[in-house]
mmCIF file of the N, C-alpha and C atoms, coordinates in Angstrom:
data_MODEL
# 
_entry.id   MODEL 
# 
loop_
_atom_site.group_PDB 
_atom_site.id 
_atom_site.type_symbol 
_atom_site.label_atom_id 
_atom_site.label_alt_id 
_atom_site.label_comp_id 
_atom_site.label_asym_id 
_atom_site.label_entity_id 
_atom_site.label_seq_id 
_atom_site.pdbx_PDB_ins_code 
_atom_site.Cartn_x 
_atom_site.Cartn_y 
_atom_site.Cartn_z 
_atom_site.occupancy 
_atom_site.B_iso_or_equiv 
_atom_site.pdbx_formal_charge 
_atom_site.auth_seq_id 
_atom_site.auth_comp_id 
_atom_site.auth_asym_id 
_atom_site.auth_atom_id 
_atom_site.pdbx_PDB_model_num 
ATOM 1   N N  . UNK A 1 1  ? 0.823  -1.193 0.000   1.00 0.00 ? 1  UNK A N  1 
ATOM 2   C CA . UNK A 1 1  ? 0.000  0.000  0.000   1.00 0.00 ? 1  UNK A CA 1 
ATOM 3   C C  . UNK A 1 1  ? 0.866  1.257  0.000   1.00 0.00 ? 1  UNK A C  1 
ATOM 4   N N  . UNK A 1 2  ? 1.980  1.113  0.630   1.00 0.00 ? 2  UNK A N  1 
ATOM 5   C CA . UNK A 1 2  ? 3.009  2.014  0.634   1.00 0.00 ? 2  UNK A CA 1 
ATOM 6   C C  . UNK A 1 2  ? 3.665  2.553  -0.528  1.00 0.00 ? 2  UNK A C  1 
ATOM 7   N N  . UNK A 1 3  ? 4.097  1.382  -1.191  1.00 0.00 ? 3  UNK A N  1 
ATOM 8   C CA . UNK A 1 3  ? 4.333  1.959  -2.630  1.00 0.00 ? 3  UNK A CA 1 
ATOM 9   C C  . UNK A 1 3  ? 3.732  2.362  -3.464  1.00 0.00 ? 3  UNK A C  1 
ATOM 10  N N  . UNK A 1 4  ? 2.317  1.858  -3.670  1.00 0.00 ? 4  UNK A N  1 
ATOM 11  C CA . UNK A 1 4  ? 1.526  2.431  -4.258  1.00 0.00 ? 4  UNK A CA 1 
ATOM 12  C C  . UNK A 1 4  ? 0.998  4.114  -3.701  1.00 0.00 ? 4  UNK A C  1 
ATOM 13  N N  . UNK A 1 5  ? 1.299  4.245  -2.850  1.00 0.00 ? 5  UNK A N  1 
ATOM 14  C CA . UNK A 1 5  ? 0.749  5.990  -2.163  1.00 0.00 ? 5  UNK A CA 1 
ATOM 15  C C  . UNK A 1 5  ? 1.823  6.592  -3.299  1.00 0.00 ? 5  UNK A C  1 
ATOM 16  N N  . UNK A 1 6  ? 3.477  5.862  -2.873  1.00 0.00 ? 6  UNK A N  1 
ATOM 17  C CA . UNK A 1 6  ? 4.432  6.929  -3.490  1.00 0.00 ? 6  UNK A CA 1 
ATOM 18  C C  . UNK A 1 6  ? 4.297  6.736  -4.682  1.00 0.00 ? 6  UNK A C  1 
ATOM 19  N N  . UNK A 1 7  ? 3.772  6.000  -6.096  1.00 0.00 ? 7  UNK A N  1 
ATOM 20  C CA . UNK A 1 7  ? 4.086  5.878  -7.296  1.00 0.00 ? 7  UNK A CA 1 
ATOM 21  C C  . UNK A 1 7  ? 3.185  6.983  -7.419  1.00 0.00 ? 7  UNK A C  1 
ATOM 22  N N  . UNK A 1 8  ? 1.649  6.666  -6.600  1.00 0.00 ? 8  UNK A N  1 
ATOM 23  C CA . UNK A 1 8  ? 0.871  7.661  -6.929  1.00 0.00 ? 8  UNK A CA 1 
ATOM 24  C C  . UNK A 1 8  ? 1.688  9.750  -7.014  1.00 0.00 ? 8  UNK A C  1 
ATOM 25  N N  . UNK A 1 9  ? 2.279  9.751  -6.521  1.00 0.00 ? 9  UNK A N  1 
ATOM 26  C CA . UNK A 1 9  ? 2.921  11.379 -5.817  1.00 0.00 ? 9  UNK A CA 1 
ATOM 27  C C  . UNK A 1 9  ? 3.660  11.408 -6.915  1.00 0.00 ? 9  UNK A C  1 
ATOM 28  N N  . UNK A 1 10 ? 4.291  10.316 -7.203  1.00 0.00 ? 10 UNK A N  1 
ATOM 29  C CA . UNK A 1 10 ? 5.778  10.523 -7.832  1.00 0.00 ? 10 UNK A CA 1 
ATOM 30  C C  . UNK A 1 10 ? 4.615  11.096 -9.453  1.00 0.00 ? 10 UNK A C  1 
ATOM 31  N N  . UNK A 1 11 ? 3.761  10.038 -9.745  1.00 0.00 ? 11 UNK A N  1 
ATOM 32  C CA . UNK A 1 11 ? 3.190  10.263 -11.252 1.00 0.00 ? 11 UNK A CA 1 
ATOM 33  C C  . UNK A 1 11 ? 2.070  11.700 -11.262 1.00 0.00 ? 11 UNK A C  1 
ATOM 34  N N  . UNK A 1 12 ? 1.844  11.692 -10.101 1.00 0.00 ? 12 UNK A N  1 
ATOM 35  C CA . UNK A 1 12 ? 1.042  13.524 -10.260 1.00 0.00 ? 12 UNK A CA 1 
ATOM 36  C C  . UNK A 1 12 ? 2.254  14.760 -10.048 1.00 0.00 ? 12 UNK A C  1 
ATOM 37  N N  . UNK A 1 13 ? 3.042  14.571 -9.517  1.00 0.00 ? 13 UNK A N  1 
ATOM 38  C CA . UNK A 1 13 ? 3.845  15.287 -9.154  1.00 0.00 ? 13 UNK A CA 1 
ATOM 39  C C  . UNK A 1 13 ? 5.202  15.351 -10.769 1.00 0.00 ? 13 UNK A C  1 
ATOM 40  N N  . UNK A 1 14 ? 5.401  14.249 -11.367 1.00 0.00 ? 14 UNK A N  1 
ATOM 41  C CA . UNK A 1 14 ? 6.163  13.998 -12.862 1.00 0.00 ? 14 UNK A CA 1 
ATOM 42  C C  . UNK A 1 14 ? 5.170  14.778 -14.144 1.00 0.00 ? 14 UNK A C  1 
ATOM 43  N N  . UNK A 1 15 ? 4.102  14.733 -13.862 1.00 0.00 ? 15 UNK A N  1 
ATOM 44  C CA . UNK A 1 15 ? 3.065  15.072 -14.629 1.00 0.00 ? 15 UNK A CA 1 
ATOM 45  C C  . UNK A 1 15 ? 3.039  16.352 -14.762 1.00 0.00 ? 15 UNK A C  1 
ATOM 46  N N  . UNK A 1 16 ? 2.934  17.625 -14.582 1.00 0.00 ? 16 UNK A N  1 
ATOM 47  C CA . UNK A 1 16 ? 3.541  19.036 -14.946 1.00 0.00 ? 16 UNK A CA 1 
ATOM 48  C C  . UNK A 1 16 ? 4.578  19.336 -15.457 1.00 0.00 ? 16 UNK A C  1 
ATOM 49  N N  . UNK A 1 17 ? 5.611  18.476 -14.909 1.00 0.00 ? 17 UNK A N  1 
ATOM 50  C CA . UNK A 1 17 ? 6.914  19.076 -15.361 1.00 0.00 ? 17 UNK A CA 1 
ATOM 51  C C  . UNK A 1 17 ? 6.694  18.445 -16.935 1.00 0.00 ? 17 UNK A C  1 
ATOM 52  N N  . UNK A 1 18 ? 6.230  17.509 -17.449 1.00 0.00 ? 18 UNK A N  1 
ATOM 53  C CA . UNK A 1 18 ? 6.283  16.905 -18.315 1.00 0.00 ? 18 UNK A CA 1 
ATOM 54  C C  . UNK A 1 18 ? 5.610  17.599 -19.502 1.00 0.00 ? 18 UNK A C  1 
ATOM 55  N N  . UNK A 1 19 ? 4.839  18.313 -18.994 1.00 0.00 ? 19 UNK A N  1 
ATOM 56  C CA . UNK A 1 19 ? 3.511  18.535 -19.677 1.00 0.00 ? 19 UNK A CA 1 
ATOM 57  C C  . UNK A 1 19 ? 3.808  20.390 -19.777 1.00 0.00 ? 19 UNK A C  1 
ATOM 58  N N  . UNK A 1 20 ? 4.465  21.017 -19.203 1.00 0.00 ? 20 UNK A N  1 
ATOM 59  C CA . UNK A 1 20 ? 4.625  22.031 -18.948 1.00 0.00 ? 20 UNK A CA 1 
ATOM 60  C C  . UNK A 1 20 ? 5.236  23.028 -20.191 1.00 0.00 ? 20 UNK A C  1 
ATOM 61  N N  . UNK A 1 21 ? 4.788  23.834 -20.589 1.00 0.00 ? 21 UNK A N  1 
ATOM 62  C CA . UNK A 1 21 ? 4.680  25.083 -21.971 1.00 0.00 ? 21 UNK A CA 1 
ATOM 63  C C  . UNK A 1 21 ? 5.912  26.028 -21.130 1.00 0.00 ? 21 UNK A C  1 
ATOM 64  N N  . UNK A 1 22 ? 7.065  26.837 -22.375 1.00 0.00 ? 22 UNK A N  1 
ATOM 65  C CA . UNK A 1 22 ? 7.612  27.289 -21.740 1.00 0.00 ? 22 UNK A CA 1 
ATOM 66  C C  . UNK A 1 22 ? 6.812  28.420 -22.324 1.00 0.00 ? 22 UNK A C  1 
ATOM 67  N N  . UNK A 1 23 ? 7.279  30.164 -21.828 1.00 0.00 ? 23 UNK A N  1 
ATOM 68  C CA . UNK A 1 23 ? 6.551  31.172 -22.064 1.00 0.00 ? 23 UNK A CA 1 
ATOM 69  C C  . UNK A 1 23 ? 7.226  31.883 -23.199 1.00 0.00 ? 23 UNK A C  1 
ATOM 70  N N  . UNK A 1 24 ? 6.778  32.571 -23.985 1.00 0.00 ? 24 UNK A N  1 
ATOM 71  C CA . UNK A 1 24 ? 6.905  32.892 -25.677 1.00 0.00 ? 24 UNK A CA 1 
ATOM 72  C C  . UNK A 1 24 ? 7.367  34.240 -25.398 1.00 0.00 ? 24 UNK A C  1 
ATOM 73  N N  . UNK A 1 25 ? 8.733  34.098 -26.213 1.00 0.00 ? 25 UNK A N  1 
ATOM 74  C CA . UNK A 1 25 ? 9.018  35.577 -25.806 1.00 0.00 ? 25 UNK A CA 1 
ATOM 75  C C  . UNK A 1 25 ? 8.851  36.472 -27.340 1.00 0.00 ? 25 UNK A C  1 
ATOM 76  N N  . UNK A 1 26 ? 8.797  37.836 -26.920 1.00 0.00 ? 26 UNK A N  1 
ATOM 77  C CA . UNK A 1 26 ? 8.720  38.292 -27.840 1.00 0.00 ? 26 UNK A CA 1 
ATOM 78  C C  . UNK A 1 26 ? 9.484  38.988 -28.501 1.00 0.00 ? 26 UNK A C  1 
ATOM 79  N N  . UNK A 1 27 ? 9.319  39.140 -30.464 1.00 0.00 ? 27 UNK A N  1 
ATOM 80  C CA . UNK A 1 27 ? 10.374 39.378 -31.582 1.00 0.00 ? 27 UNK A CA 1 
ATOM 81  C C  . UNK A 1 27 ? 10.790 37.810 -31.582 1.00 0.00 ? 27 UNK A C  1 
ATOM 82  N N  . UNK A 1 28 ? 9.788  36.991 -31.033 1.00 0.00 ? 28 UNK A N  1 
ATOM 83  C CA . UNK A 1 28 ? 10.669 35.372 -31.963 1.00 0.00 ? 28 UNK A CA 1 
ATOM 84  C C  . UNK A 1 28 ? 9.255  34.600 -32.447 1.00 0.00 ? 28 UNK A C  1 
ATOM 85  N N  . UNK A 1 29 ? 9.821  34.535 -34.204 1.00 0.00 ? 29 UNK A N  1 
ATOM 86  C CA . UNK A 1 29 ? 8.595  33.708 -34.702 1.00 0.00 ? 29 UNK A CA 1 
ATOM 87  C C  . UNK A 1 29 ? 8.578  32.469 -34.367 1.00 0.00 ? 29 UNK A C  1 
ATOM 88  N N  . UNK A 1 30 ? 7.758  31.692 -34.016 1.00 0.00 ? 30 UNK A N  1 
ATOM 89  C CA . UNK A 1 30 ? 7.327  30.774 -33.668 1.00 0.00 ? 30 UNK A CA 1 
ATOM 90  C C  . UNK A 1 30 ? 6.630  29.457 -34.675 1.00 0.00 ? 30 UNK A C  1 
ATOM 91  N N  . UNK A 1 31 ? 7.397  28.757 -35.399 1.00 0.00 ? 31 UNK A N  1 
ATOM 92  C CA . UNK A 1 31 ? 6.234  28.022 -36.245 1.00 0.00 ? 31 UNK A CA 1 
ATOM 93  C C  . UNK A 1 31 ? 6.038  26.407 -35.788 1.00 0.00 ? 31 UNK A C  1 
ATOM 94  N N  . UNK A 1 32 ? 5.296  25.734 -36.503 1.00 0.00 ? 32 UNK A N  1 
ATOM 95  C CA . UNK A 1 32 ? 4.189  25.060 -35.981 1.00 0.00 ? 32 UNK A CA 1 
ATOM 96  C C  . UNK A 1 32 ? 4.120  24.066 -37.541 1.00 0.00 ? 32 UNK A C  1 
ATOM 97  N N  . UNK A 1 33 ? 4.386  22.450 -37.995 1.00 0.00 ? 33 UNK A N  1 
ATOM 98  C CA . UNK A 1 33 ? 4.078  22.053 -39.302 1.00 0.00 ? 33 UNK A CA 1 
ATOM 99  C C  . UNK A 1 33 ? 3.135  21.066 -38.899 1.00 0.00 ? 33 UNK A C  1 
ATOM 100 N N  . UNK A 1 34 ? 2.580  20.585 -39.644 1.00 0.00 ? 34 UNK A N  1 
ATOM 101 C CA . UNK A 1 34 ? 1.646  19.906 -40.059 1.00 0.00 ? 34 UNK A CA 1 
ATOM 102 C C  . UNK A 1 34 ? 2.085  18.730 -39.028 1.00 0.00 ? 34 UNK A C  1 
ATOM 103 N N  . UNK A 1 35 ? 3.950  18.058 -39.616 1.00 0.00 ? 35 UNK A N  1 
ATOM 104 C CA . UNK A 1 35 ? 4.014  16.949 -38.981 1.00 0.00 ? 35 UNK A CA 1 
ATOM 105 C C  . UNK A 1 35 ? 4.240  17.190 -37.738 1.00 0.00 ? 35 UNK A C  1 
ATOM 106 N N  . UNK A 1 36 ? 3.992  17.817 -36.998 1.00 0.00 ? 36 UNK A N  1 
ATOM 107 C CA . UNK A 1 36 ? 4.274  17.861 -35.807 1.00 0.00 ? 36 UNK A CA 1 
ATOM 108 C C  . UNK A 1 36 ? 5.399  18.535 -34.589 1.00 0.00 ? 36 UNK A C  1 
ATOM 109 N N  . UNK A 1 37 ? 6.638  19.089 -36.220 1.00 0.00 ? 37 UNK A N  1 
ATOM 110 C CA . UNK A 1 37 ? 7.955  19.874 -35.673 1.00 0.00 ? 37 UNK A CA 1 
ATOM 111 C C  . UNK A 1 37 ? 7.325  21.003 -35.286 1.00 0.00 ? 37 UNK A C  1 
ATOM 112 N N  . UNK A 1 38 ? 7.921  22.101 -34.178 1.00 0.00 ? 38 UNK A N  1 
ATOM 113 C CA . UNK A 1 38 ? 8.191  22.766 -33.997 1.00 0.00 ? 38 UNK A CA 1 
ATOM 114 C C  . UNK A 1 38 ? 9.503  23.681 -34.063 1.00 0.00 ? 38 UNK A C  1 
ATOM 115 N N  . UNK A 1 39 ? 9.210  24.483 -34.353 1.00 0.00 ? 39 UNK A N  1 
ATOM 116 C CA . UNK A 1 39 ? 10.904 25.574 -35.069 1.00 0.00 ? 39 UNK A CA 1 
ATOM 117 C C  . UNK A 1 39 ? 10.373 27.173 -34.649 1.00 0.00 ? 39 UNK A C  1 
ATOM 118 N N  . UNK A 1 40 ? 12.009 27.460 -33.903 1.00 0.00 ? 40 UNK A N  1 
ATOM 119 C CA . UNK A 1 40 ? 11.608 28.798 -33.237 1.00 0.00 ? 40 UNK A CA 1 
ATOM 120 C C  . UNK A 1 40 ? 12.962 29.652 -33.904 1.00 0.00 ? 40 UNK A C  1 
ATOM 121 N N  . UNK A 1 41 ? 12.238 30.963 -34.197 1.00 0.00 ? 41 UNK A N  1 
ATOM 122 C CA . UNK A 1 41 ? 13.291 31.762 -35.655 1.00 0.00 ? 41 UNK A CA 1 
ATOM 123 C C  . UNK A 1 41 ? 13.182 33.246 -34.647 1.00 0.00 ? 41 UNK A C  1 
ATOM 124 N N  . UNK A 1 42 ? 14.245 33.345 -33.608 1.00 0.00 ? 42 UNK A N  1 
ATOM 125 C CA . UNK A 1 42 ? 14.980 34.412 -33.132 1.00 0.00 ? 42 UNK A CA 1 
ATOM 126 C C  . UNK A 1 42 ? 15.217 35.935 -33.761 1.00 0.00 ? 42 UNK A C  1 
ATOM 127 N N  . UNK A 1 43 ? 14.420 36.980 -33.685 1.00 0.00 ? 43 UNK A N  1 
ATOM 128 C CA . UNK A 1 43 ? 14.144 38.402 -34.443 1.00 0.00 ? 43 UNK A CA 1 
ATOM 129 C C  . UNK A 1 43 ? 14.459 39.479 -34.119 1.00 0.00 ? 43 UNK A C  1 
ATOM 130 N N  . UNK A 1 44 ? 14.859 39.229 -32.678 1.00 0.00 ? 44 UNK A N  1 
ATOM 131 C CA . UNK A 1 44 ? 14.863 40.238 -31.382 1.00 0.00 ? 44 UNK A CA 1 
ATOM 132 C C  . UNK A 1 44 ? 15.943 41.043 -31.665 1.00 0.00 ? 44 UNK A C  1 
ATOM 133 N N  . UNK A 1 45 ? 16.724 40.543 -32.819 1.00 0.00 ? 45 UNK A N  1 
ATOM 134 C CA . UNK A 1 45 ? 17.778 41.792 -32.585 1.00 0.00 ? 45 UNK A CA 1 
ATOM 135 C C  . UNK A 1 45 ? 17.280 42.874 -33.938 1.00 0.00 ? 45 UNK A C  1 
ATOM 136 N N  . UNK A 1 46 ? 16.131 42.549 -34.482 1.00 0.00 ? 46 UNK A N  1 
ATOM 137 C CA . UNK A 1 46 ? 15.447 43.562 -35.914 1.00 0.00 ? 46 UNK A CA 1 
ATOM 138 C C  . UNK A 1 46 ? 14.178 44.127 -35.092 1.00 0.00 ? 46 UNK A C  1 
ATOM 139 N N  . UNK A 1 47 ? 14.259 45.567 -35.782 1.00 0.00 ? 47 UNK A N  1 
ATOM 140 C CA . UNK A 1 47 ? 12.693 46.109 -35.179 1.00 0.00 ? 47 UNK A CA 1 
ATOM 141 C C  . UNK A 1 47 ? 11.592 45.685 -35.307 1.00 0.00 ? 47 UNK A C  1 
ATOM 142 N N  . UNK A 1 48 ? 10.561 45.754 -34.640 1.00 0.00 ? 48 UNK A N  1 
ATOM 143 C CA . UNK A 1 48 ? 9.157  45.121 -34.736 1.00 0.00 ? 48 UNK A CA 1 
ATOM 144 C C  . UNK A 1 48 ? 8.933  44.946 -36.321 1.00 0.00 ? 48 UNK A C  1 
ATOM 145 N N  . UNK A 1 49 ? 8.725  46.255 -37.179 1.00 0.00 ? 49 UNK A N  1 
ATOM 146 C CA . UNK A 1 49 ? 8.342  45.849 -38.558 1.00 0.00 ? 49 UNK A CA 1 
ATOM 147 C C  . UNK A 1 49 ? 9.273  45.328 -39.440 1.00 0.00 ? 49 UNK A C  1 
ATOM 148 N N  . UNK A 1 50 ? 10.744 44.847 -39.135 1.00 0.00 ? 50 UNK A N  1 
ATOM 149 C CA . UNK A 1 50 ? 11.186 44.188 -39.874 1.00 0.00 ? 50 UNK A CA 1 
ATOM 150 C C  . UNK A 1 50 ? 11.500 42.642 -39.102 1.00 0.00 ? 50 UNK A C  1 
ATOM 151 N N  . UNK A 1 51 ? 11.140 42.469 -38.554 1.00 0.00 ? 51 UNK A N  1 
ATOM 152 C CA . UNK A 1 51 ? 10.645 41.291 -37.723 1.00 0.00 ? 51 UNK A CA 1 
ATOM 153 C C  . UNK A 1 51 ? 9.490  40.823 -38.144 1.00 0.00 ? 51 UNK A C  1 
ATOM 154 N N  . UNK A 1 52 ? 8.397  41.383 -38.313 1.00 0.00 ? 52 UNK A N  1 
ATOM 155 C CA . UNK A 1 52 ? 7.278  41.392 -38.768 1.00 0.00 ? 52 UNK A CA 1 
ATOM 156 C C  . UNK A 1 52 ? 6.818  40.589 -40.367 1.00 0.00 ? 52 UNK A C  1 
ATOM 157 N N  . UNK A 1 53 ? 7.771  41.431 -41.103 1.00 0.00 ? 53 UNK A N  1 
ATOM 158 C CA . UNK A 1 53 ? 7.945  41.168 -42.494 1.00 0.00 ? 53 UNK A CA 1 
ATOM 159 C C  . UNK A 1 53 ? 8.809  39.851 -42.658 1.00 0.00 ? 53 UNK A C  1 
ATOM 160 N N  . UNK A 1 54 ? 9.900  39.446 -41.515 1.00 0.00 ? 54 UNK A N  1 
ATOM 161 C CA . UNK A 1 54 ? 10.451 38.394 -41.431 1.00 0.00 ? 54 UNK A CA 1 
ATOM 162 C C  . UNK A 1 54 ? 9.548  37.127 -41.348 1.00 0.00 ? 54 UNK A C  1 
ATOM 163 N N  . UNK A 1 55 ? 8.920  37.318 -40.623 1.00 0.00 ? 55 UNK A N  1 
ATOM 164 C CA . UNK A 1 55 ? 8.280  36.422 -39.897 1.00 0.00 ? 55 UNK A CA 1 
ATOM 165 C C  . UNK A 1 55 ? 7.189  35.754 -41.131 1.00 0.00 ? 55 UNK A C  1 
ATOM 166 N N  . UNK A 1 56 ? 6.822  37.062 -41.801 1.00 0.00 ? 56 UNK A N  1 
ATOM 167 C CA . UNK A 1 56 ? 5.668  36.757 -42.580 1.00 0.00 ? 56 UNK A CA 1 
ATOM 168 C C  . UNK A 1 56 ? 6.382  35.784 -44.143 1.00 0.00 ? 56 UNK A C  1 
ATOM 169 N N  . UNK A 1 57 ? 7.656  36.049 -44.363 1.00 0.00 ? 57 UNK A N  1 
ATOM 170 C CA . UNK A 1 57 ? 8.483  35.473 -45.193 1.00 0.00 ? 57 UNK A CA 1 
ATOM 171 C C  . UNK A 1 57 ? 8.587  34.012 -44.701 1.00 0.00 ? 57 UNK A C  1 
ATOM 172 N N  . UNK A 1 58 ? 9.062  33.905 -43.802 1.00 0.00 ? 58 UNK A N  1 
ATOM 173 C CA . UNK A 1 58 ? 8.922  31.799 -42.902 1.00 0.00 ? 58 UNK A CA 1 
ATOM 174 C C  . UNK A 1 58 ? 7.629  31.729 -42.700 1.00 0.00 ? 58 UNK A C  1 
ATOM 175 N N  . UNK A 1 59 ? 6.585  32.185 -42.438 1.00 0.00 ? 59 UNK A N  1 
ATOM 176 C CA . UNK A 1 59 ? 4.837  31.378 -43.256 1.00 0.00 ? 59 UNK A CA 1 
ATOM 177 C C  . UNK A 1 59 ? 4.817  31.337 -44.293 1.00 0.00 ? 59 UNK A C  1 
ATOM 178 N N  . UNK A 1 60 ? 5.061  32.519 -45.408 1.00 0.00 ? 60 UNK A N  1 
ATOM 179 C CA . UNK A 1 60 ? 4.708  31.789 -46.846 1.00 0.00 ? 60 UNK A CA 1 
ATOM 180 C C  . UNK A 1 60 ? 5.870  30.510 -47.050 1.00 0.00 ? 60 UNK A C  1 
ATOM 181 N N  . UNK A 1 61 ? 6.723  30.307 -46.532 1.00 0.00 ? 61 UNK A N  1 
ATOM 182 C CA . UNK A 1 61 ? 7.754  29.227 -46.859 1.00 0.00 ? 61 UNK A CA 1 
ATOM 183 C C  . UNK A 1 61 ? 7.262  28.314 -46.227 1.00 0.00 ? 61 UNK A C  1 
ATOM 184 N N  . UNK A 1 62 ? 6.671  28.497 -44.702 1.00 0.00 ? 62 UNK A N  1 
ATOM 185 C CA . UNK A 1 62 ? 5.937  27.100 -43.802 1.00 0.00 ? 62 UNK A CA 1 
ATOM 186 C C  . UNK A 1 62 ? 5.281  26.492 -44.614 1.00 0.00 ? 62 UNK A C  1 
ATOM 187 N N  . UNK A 1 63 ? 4.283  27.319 -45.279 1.00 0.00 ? 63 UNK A N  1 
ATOM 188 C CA . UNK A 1 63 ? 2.934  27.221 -45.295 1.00 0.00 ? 63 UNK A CA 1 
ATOM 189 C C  . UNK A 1 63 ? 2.764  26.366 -46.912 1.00 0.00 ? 63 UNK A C  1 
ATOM 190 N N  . UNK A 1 64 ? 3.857  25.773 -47.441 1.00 0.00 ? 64 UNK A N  1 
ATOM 191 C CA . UNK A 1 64 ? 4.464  24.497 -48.511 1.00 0.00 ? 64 UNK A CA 1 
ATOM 192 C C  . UNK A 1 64 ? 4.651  23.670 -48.044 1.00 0.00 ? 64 UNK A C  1 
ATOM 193 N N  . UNK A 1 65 ? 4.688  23.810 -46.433 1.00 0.00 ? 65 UNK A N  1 
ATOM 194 C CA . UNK A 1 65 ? 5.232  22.570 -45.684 1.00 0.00 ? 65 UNK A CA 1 
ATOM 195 C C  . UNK A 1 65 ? 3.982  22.234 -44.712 1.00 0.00 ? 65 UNK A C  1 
ATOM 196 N N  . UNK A 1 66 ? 2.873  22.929 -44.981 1.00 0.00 ? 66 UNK A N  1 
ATOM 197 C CA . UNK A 1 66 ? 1.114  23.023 -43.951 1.00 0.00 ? 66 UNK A CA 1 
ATOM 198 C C  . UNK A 1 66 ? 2.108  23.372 -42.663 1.00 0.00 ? 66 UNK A C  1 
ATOM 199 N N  . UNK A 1 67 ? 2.236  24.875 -43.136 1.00 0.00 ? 67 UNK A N  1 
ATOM 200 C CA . UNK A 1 67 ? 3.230  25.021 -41.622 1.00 0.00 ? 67 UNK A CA 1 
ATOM 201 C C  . UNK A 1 67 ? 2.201  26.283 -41.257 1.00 0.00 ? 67 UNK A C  1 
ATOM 202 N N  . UNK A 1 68 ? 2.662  26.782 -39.665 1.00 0.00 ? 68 UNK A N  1 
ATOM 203 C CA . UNK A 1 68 ? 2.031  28.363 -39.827 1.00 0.00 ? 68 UNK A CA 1 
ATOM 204 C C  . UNK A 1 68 ? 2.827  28.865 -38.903 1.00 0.00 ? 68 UNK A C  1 
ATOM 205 N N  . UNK A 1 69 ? 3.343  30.321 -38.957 1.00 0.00 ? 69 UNK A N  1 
ATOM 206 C CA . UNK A 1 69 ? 4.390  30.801 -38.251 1.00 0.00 ? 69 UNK A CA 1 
ATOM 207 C C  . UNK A 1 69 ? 3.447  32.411 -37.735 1.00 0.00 ? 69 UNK A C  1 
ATOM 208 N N  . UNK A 1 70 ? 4.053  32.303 -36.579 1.00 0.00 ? 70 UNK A N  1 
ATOM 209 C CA . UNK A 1 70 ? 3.473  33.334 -35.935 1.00 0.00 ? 70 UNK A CA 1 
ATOM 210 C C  . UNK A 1 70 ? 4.683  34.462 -35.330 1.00 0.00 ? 70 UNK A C  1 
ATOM 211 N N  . UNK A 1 71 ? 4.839  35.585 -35.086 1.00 0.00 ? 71 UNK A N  1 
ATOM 212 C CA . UNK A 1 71 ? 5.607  36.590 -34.701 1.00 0.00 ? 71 UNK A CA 1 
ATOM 213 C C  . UNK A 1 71 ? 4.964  36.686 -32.756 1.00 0.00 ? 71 UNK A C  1 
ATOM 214 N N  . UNK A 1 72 ? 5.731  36.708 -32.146 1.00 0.00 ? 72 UNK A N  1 
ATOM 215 C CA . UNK A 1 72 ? 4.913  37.108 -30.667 1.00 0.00 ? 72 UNK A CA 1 
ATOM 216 C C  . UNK A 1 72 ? 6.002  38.084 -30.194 1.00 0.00 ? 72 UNK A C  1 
# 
């Protein structure tokens, strides 16, 4: 019964960290494909609107690959 209390702790307690989103920073596009990759494209050192225009250049290129890229 004992071990079973701790597997229980250990698997709710493993379960966040596992599962856990890191936070999106911003000036970095973010894309997203179809199969399942994720790919993160670093902007922060270009101003918002040429970051912007960057960003929008890796979606039309994702988006051959059913990708979609976002700027945050």
């Amino acid at each position: 019964m004992k071990y079973i209390v701790i597997i229980v702790l250990i698997a709710f307690g493993a379960a966040p960290a596992m599962t856990g989103c890191k936070k999106k920073k911003s000036g970095v596009c973010y894309c997203k494909y179809l199969s399942g990759d994720k790919k993160e494209f670093d902007l922060t050192s270009l101003d918002r609107s040429r970051a912007e225009d960057s960003c929008a250049v890796l979606n039309r290129n994702a988006s051959a690959f059913a990708g979609d890229c976002k700027l945050k």
